[in-house]
C-alpha positions as CSV (number, residue, x, y, z in Angstrom):
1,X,81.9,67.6,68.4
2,X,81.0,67.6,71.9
3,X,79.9,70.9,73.9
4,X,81.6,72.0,76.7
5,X,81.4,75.0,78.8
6,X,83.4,77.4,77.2
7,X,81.5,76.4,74.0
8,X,77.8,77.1,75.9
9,X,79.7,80.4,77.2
10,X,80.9,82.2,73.9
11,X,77.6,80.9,72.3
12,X,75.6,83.0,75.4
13,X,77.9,86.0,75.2
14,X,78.0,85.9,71.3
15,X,74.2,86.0,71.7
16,X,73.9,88.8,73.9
17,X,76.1,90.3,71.5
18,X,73.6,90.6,68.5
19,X,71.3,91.5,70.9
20,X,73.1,94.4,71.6
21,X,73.8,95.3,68.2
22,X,70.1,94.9,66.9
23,X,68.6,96.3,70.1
24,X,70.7,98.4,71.8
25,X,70.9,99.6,75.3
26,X,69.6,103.0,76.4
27,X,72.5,103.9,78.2
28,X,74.3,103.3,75.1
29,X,74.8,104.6,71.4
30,X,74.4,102.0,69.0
31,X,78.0,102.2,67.9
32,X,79.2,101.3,71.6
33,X,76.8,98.7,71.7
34,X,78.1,97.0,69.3
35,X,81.9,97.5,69.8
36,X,81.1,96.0,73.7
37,X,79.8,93.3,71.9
38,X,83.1,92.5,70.1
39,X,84.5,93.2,73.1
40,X,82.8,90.8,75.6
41,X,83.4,88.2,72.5
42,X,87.3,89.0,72.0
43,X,87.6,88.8,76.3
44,X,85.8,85.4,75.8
45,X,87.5,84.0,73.7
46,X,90.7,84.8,75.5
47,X,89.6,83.8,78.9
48,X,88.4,80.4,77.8
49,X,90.9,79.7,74.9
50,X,88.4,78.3,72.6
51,X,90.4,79.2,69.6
52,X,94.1,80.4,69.6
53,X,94.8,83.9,71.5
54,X,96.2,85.5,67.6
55,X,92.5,84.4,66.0
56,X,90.6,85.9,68.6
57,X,92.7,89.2,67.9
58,X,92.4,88.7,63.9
59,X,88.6,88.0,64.5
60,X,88.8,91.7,66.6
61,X,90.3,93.2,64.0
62,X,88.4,92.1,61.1
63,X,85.2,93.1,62.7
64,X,85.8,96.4,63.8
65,X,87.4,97.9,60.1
66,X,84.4,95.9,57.8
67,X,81.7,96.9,60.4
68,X,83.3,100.2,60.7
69,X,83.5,100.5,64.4
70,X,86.9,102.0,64.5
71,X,89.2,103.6,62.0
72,X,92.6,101.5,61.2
73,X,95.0,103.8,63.8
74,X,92.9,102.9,66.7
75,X,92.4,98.9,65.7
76,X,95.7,98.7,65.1
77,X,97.4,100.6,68.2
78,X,98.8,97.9,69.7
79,X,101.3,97.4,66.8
80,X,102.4,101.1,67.5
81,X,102.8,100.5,71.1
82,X,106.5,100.3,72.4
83,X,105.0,97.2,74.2
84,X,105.2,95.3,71.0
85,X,108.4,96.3,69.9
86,X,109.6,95.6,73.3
87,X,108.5,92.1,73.0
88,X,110.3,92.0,69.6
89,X,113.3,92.6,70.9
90,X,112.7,90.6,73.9
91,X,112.7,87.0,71.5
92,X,115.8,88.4,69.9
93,X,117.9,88.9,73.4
94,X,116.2,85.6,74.7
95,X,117.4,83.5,72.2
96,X,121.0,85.1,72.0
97,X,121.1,84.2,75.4
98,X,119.8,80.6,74.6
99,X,122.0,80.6,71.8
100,X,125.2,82.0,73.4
101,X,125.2,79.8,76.1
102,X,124.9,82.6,78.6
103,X,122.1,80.9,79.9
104,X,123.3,78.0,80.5
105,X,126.5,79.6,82.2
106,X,124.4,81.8,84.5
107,X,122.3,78.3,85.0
108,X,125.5,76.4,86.4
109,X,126.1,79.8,88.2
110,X,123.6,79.8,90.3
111,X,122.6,75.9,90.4
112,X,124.5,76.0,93.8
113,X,122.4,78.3,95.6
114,X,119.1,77.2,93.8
115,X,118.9,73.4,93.3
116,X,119.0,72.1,96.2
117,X,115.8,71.3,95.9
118,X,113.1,72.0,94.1
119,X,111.1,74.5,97.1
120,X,114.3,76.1,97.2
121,X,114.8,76.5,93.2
122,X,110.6,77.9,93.1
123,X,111.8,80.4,96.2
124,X,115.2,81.2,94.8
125,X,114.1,82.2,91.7
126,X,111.2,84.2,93.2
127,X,113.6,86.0,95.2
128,X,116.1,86.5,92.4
129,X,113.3,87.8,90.0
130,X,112.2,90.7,92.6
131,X,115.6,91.9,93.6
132,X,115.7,92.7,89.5
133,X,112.4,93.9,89.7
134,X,114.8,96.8,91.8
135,X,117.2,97.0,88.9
136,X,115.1,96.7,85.9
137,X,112.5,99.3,84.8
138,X,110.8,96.5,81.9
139,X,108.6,93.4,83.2
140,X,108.9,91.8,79.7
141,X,113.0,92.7,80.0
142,X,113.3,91.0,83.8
143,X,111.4,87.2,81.7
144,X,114.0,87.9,78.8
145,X,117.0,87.8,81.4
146,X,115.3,85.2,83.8
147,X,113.1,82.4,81.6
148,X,116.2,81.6,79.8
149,X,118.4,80.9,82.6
150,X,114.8,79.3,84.0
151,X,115.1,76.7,81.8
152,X,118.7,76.0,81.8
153,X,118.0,74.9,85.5
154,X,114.7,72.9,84.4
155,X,117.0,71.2,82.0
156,X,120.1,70.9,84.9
157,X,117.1,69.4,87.6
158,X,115.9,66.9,84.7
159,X,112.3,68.6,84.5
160,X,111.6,68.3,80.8
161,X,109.2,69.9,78.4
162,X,105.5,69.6,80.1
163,X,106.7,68.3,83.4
164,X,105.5,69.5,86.2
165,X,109.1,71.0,87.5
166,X,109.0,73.0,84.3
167,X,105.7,74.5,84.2
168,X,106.4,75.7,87.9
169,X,109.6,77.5,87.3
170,X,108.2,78.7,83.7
171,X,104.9,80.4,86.3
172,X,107.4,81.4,89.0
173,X,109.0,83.3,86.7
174,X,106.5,84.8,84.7
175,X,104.6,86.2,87.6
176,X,107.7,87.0,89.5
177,X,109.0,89.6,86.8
178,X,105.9,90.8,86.4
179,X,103.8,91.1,90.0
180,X,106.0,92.1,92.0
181,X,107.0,95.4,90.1
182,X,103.7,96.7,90.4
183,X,104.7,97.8,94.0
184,X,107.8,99.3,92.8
185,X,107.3,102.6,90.6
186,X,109.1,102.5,87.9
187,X,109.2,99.1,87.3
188,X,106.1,98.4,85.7
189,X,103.8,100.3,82.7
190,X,100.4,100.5,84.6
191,X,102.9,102.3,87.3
192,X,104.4,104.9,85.3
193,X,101.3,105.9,83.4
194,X,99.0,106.2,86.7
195,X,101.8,108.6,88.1
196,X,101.7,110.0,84.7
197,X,97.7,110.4,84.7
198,X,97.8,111.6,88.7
199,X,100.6,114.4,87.6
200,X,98.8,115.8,84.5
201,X,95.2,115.8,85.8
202,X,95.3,116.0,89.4
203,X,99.1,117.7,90.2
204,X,99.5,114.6,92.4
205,X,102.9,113.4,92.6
206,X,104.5,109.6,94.1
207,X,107.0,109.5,96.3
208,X,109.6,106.2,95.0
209,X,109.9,105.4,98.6
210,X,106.5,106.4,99.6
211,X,105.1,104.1,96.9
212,X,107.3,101.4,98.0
213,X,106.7,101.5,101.7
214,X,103.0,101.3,100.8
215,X,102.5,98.2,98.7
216,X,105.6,96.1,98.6
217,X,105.6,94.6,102.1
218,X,102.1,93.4,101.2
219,X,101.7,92.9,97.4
220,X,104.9,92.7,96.6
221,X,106.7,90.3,100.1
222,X,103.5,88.3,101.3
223,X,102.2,88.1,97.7
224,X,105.5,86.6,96.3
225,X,105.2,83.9,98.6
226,X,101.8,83.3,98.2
227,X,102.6,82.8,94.6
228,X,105.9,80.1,95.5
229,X,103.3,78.1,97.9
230,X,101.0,78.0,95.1
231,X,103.7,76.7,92.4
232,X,104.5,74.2,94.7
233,X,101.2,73.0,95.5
234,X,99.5,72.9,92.0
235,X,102.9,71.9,90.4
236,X,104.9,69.4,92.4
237,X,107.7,67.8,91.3
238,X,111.3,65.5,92.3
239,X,114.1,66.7,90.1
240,X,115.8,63.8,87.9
241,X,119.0,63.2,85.6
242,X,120.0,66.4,83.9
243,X,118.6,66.3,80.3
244,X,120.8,66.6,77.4
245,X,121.8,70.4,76.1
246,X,119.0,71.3,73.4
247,X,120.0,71.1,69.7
248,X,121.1,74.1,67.7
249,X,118.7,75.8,64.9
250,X,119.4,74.1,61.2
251,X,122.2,76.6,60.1
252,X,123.5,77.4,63.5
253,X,127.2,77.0,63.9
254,X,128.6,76.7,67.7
255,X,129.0,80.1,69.1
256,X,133.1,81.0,69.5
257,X,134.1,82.7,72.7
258,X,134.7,85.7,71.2
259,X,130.7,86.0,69.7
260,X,129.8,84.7,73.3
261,X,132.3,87.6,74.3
262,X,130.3,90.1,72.2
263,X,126.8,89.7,73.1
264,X,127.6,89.4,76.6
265,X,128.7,93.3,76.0
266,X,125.8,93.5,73.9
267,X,123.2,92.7,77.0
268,X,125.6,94.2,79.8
269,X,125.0,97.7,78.0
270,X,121.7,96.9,77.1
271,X,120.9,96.2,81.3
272,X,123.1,99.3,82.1
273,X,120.1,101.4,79.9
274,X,117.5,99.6,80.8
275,X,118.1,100.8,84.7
276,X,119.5,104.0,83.8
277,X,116.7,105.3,81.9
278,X,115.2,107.5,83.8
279,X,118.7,109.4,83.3
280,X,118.8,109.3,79.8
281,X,115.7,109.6,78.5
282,X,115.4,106.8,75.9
283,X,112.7,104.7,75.7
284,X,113.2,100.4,76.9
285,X,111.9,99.4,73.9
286,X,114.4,101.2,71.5
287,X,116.9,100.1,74.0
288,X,116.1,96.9,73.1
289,X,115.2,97.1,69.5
290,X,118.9,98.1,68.9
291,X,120.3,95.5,71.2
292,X,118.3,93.3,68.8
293,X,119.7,94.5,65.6
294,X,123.4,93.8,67.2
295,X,122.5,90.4,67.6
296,X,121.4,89.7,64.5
297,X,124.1,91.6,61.9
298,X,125.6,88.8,59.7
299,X,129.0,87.9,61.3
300,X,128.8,90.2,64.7
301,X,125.4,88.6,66.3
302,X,124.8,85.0,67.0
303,X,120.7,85.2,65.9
304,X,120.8,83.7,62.6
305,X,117.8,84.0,60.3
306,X,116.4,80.4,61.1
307,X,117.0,81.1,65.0
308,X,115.1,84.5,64.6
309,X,112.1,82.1,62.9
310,X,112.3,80.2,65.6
311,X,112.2,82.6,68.3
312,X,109.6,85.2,67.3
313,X,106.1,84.2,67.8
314,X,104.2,86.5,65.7
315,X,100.6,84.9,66.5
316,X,101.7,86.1,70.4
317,X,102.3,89.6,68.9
318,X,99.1,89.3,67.3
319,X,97.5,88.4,70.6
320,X,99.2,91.3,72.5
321,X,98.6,93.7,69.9
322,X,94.7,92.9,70.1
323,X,95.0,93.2,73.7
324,X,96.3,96.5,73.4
325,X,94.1,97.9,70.5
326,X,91.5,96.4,72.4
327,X,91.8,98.7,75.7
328,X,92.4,101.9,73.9
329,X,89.2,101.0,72.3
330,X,87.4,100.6,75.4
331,X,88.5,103.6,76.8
332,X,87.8,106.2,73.2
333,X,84.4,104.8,72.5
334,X,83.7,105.9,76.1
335,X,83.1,102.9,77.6
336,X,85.6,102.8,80.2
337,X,84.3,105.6,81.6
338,X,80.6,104.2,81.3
339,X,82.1,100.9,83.2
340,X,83.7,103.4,86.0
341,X,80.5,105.3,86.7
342,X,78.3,101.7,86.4
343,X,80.8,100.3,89.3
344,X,80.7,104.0,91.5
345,X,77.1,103.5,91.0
346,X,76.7,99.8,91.9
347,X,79.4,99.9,94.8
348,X,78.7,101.1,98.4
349,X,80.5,104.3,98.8
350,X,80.4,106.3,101.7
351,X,82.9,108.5,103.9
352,X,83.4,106.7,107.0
353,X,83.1,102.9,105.8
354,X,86.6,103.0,105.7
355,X,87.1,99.1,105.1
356,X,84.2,99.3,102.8
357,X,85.4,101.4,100.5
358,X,88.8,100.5,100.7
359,X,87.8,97.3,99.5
360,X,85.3,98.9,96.6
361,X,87.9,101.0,95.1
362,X,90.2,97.8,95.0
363,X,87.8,95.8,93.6
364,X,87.1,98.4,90.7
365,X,90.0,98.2,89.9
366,X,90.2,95.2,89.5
367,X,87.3,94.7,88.0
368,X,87.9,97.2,85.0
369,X,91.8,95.5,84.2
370,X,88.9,92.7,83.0
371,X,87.9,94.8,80.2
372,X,90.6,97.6,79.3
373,X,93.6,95.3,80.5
374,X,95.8,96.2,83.0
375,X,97.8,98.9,81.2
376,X,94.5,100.3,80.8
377,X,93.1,100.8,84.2
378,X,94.9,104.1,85.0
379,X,94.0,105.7,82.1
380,X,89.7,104.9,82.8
381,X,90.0,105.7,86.8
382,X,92.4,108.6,87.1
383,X,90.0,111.2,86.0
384,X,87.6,110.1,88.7
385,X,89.9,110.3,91.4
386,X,88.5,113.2,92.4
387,X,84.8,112.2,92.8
388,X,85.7,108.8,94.7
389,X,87.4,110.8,97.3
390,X,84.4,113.0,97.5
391,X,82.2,109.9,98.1
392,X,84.2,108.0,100.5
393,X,86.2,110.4,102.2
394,X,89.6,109.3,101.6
395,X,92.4,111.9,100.3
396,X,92.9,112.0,96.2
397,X,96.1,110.4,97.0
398,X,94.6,107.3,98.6
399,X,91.9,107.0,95.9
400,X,94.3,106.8,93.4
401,X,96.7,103.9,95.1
402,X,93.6,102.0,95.9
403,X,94.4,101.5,91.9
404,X,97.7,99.5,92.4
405,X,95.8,97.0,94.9
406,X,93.7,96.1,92.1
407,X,96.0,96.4,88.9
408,X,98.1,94.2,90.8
409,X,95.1,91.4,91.2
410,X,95.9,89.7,87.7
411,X,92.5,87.3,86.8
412,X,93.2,85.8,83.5
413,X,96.6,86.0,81.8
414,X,95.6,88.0,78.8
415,X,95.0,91.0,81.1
416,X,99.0,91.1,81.2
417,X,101.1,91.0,78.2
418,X,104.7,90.1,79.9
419,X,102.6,87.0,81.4
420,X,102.1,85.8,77.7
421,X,105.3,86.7,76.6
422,X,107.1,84.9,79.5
423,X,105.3,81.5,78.8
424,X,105.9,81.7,75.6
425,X,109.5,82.0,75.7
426,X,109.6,79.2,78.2
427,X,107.4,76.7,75.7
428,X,104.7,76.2,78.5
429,X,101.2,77.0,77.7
430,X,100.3,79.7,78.8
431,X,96.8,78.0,80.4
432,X,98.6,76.9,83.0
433,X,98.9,80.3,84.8
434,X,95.4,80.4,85.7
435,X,96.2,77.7,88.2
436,X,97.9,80.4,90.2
437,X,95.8,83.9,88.9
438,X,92.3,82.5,89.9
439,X,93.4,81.2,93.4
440,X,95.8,84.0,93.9
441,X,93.0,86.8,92.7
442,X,91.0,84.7,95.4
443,X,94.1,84.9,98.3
444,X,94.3,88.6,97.3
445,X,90.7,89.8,98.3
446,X,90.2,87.5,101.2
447,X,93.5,87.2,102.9
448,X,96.2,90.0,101.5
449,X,93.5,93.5,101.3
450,X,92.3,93.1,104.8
451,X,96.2,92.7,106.2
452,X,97.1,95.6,103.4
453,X,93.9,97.6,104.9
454,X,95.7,97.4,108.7
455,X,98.9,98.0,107.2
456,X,97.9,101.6,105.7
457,X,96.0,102.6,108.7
458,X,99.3,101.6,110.6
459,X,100.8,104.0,108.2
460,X,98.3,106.7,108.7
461,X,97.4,106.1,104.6
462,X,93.4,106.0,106.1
């Protein structure tokens, strides 16, 4: 076997590792020492892909209950999550849609505006997948509407599995329902629970519109279309001869109208609570857990058993469950907060460096979605809004959107789960997106946070 660079890499960081658990930091109890070793290995391992995203996460799990780093309800938090169950039911409404032919209908629907070409399909369907980001409160809900209809038109356009048409629209979409809703507020997770943090520890409340004047003309307008120019440069393609309709499950019978009728209903209702939650109370993810039973009760749904085998992944749930368990981890063994006071320390913080620290507080934030994940970044800076705005000046208020600039700066797919989820429902490997989150990270920090800089002190945010 032949040695690459990933392999050199896991083998220095598994290294450093033993170090750390045999000779442990000062700055750290022996416990953390070790559990940042698993940590740096499980991030690894992700990062690079060595082995498959559920064995890294299995390899997680397995060392923290025999070494005894963590008691079972905290390795296993990710499965408790509504983020998995969300997903759950996100396979089950993706492949009733498949299934149904609804995705193929609202394919032909909007082939007309979309495929005219193939810069016009990548832009279209960026374009459609904000304006839901408007509509729909769930990330992973937005991919379970839009990668299905996604890859009726790769099929329509004659981009087949692997092609580079494909993987385009499969990365178009799964960044477009996920990025952009970081600048709307109630869009995304990382969102709600850094409004949630800045409410119950600070009293600081968000403005919807205020939020949204603030990032989306930069992150979420100018960042779209930095993502589209990307697609189309890493992943250029001439549509063909349509490709023939895919072949039903074994045991799938063709759907009647009156099924199709049905879970139409079925996923009208289910988008009605989906946007309307904030009026009702009730949770996505149980929204979508019993839009999921619907569609698969014997002789009402049209998710038969070997369609539901078919559609669930359970080594992605694996993966997103470890990336889960992972950040709460980070963040009860203390070393989130350790990482947050290491990056205060090593940044330069000081009130009147306005640009300076603007960029700083991005950057940590950034920086720390590498090792709690992005739903986990709010939770390890919040508490230190306070003493950043002492250092550099800026209001609480600004300290604490600084967050969003840098939650929104996505590295390495694992960071996000609806990223994993929405590549695997398109059958595109999900490597393939760090063609477009490495260079966009890089078109974020050099390009988009000076032009987002200008456009708060236009707003008197500075």
């Amino acid at each position: 076997m032949t040695f690459s660079a990933k392999h050199i890499l896991t083998a220095l960081v598994a290294l450093l590792a033993l170090v750390m658990a045999i000779l442990p930091p000062p700055m750290l109890m022996p416990d953390q020492a070790r559990i940042l070793g698993i940590v740096l290995i499980t991030l690894v391992l992700w990062a690079t892909s060595l082995v498959p995203g559920y064995l890294a996460s299995l390899i997680f799990f397995a060392v923290l209950l025999v070494v005894g780093l963590a008691p079972p309800d905290l390795a296993f938090a990710g499965f408790s999550s509504t983020a998995v169950w969300l997903i759950v039911s996100g396979f089950v409404i993706g492949a009733a849609i498949s299934i149904s032919g609804l995705g193929a209908m609202l394919a032909r629907g909007l082939a007309p505006l979309l495929t005219g070409s193939y810069p016009r399909l990548i832009a279209g369907l960026m374009a459609v997948s904000v304006l839901l980001s408007f509509l729909m409160p769930s990330s992973i809900g937005r991919a379970v509407v839009m990668v299905p209809v996604g890859m009726a038109l790769a099929d329509q356009m004659g981009f087949g599995p692997g092609s580079k048409g494909r993987i385009g629209i499969a990365s178009v979409l799964a960044i477009g329902t996920n990025m952009p809703g970081f600048t709307i507020l109630p869009s995304n997770i990382p969102n709600m629970v850094l409004s949630g943090a800045a409410e119950t520890i600070h009293g600081a409340h968000f403005g919807y519109m205020d939020y949204l004047l603030l990032h989306f003309p930069v992150l979420g307008v100018l960042k779209g279309l930095a993502v589209v120019v990307l697609v189309l440069w890493m992943f250029p393609d001439t549509p063909g001869a349509a490709l023939p309709a895919p072949e039903a499950a074994k045991g799938d019978k063709p759907v009647s109208p009156a099924a199709r009728i049905r879970v139409t209903v079925i996923l009208l209702a289910t988008l009605a609570l989906w946007m309307t939650d904030s009026l009702h109370g009730v949770n996505s993810a149980w929204i979508g857990l019993v839009a999921a039973v619907l569609l698969l009760l014997p002789g009402f749904g049209v998710v038969t058993p070997p369609a539901f085998k078919a559609s669930v992944d359970f080594g992605m749930l694996l993966f997103v469950a470890g990336a889960l368990a992972l950040g709460a981890l980070v963040n009860a063994s203390g070393l989130g907060a350790m990482l947050g006071q290491a990056l205060i320390a090593a940044l330069p913080l000081e009130p009147g460096a306005d640009a300076t620290n603007f960029a700083s507080l991005s950057l940590m934030s950034a920086v720390t979605g590498l090792f709690t994940t992005v739903p986990g970044v709010p939770a390890v800076l919040t508490p230190m809004a306070g003493d950043l705005a002492a250092q550099t000046g800026f209001s609480l208020n600004t300290v604490l959107m600084t967050q969003v600039i840098g939650f929104s700066t996505v590295i390495f797919p694992y960071q996000v789960g609806p990223l994993v989820v929405a590549m695997q429902m398109s059958g595109e490997k999900l490597g393939h997106l760090l063609r477009i989150t490495l260079p966009l990270a890089l078109i974020t920090f050099l390009v988009l946070l000076p032009i987002d800089f200008l456009w708060w002190k236009l707003l008197g945010a500075l």
